[in-house]
Each structure stands twice: as structure tokens, then as C-alpha cells.
C-alpha positions as CSV (number, residue, x, y, z in Angstrom):
1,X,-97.2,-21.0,-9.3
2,X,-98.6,-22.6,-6.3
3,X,-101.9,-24.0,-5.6
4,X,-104.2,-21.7,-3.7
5,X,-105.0,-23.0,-0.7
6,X,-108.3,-25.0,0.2
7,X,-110.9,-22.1,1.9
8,X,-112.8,-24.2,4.8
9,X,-115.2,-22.8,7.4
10,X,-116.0,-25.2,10.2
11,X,-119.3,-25.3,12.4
12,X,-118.9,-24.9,16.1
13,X,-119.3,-28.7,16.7
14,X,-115.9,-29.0,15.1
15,X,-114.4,-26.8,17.1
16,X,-116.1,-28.3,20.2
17,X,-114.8,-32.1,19.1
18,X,-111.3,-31.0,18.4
19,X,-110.8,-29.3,21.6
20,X,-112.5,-32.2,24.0
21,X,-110.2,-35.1,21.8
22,X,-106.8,-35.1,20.3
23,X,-108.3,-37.9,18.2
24,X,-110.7,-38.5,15.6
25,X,-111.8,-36.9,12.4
26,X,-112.6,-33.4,14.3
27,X,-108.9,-33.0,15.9
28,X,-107.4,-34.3,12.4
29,X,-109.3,-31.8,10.7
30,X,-108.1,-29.3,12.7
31,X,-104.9,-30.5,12.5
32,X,-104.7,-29.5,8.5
33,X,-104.8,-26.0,9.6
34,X,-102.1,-26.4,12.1
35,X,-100.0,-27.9,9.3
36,X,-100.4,-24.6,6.7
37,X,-102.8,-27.2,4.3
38,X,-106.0,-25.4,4.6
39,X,-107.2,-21.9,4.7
40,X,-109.6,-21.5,8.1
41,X,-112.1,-18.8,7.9
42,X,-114.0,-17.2,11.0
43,X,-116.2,-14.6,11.7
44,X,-117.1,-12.3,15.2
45,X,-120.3,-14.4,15.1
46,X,-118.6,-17.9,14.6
47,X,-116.0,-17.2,17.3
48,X,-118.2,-15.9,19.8
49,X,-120.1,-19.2,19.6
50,X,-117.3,-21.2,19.9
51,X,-116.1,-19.0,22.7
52,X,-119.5,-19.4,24.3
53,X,-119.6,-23.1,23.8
54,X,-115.9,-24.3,25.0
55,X,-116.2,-22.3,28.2
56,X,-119.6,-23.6,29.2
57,X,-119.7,-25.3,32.9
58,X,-121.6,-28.1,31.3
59,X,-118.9,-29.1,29.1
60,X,-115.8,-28.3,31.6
61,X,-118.3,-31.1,34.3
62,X,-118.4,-33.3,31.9
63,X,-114.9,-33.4,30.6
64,X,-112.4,-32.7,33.4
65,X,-109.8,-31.7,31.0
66,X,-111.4,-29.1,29.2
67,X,-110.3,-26.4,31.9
68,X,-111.1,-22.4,31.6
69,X,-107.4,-22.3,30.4
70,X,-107.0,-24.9,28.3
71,X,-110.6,-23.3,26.6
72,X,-108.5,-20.2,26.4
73,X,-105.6,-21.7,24.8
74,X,-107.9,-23.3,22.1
75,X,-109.6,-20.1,21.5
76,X,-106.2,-17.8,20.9
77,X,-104.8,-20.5,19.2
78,X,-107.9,-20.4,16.8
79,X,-107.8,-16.6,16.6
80,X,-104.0,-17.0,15.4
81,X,-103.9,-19.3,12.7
82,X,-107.8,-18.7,11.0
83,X,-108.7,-15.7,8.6
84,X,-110.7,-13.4,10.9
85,X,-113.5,-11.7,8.9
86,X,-114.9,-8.8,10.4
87,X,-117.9,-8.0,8.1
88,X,-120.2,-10.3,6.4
89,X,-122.7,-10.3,4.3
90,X,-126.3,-11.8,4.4
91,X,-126.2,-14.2,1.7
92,X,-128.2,-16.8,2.1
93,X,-131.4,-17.6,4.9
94,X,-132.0,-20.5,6.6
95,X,-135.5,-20.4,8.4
96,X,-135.3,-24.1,9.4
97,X,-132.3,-23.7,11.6
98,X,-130.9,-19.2,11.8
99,X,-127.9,-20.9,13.8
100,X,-126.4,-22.3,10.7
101,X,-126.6,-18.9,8.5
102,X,-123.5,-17.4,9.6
103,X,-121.7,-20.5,8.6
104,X,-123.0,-20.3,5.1
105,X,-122.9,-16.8,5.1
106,X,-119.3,-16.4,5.6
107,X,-118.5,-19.4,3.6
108,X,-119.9,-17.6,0.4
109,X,-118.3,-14.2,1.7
110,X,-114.4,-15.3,1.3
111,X,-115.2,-18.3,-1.4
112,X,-114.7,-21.5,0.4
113,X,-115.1,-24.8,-1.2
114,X,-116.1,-26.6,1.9
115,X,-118.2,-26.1,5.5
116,X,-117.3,-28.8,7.8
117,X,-120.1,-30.1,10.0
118,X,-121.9,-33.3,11.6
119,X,-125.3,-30.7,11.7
120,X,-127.7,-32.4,10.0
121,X,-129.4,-29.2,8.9
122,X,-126.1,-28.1,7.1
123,X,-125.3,-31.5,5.6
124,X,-128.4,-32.0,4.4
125,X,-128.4,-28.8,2.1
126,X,-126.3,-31.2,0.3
127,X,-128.8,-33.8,-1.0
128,X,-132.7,-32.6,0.5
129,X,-135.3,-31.7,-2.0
130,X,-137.0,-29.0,-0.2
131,X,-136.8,-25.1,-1.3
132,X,-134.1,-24.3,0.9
133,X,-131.6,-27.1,0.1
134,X,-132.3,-26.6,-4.0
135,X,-131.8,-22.4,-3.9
136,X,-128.7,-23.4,-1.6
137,X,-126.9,-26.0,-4.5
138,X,-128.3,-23.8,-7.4
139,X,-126.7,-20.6,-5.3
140,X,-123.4,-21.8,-4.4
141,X,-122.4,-24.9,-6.8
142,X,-118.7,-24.3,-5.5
143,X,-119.5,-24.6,-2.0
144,X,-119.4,-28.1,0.0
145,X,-121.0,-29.0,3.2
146,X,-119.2,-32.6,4.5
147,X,-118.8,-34.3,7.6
148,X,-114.9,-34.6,8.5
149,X,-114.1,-38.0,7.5
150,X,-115.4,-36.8,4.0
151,X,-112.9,-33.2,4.1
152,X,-110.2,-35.3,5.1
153,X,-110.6,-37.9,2.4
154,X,-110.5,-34.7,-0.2
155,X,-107.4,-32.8,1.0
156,X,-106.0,-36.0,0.9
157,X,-106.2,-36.5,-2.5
158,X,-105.7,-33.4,-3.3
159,X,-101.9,-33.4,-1.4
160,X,-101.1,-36.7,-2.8
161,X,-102.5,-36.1,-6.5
């Protein structure tokens, strides 16, 4: 029987550092998906802000590169190979930052193990002591929120275990 595949939800800031370099962590994790290793989950909401964010005149002044049409590429390529989720559920509230809900929220809605992010307010669900990061661990146990460097080190040892 074969393993199920790893469910992963990435924040926008993912997307945005995997499209502006075909290096690092961001681009690598990205790459898993490309290579049929992790299950990619997005929502209208998620997409929408990644739409929003790649095709921003800010980001195409500041990186040359990052043209309407490569933005466009990224985007369909994204809408191809990641499990689009039309409805989700309210599952969880985060006051301190409403931004970051529909990342949780769709994380607990198809079961992923793991959000990845560099936004402090999702990473540090992980280890704060206030109300909202408790009810978040005591909530979802299953459910991750690491930086790339950190979901790269677990797939990896999980493909080579």
C-alpha cells in the first residue's frame, strides 16, 4: 500500500519567494510539489492573494523579471498541480493577525500536517503562551506551522527513511 502523501498549505510569502528566485528554501519547497512528493492545498481565498500579490507593480519594479506573464505562468502553474478547495470552513480565529485564518482554516479543512511560512504570527502558534497559540496546539495537535528549511528537513527524512 503506499504512503499517503504529505497535505501542506503554504502562506503567500512562499509563493511570493518561489516565484521571484529559483533558489532557496521557498523555490525547493515548491519544487516537492512539482516532483509529485507533497500534496499542495489552496483555497479561492489563498489564490486570490497570491494572485494579488505576484502581479503587484511594486514587486514587477523591483524585480525586472517578475513580468505580468511570467506572474501568469506561476499562477496557472499553481492552479494545476495544487488541490483547489472551493469551500471552507471557519475553524479557527485569529484576532491578532485575520490574514492568516484562511491558512489555518483550510489547513484543518483537508487535514494537512504542515503550513509553511516565515510569518511570525503563524510560526509562533507553534511555541507562544498566549490564548490563541495554546487553543491553536490543543485544537489541531496534527497540524505544523514551520519555516521551509524546517519542511524540507521533514520530507526529507521521510523519503529517505
Amino acid at each position: 500500500m503506499a504512503e499517503e502523501k504529505i497535505k501542506s498549505v503554504f502562506d503567500c510569502n512562499i509563493y511570493l519567494q518561489a516565484f521571484l528566485s529559483g533558489k532557496g528554501a521557498a523555490h525547493r519547497c515548491r519544487k516537492l510539489v512539482d516532483d509529485n512528493l507533497i500534496e499542495l492545498y489552496i483555497s479561492r481565498d489563498i489564490f486570490n492573494e497570491v494572485k494579488n500579490v505576484l502581479t503587484r507593480p511594486e514587486i514587477r519594479a523591483k524585480f525586472p523579471h517578475a513580468t505580468a506573464k511570467a506572474a501568469v505562468a506561476f499562477i496557472e502553474d499553481i492552479n494545476k498541480k495544487a488541490v483547489f478547495v472551493r469551500s471552507v470552513k471557519k475553524h479557527f480565529e485569529l484576532p491578532r493577525d485575520r490574514k492568516d485564518e484562511p491558512y489555518i482554516n483550510l489547513a484543518v479543512e483537508v487535514g494537512a500536517q504542515y503550513i509553511v511560512s516565515r510569518d511570525n504570527d503563524l510560526l509562533d502558534l507553534m511555541t507562544n503562551f498566549d490564548a490563541d497559540s495554546k487553543a491553536f496546539r490543543q485544537k489541531f495537535r496534527r497540524l505544523k506551522v514551520v519555516e521551509p528549511i524546517e519542511f524540507l528537513r521533514i520530507i526529507a527524512e521521510k523519503i529517505y527513511l
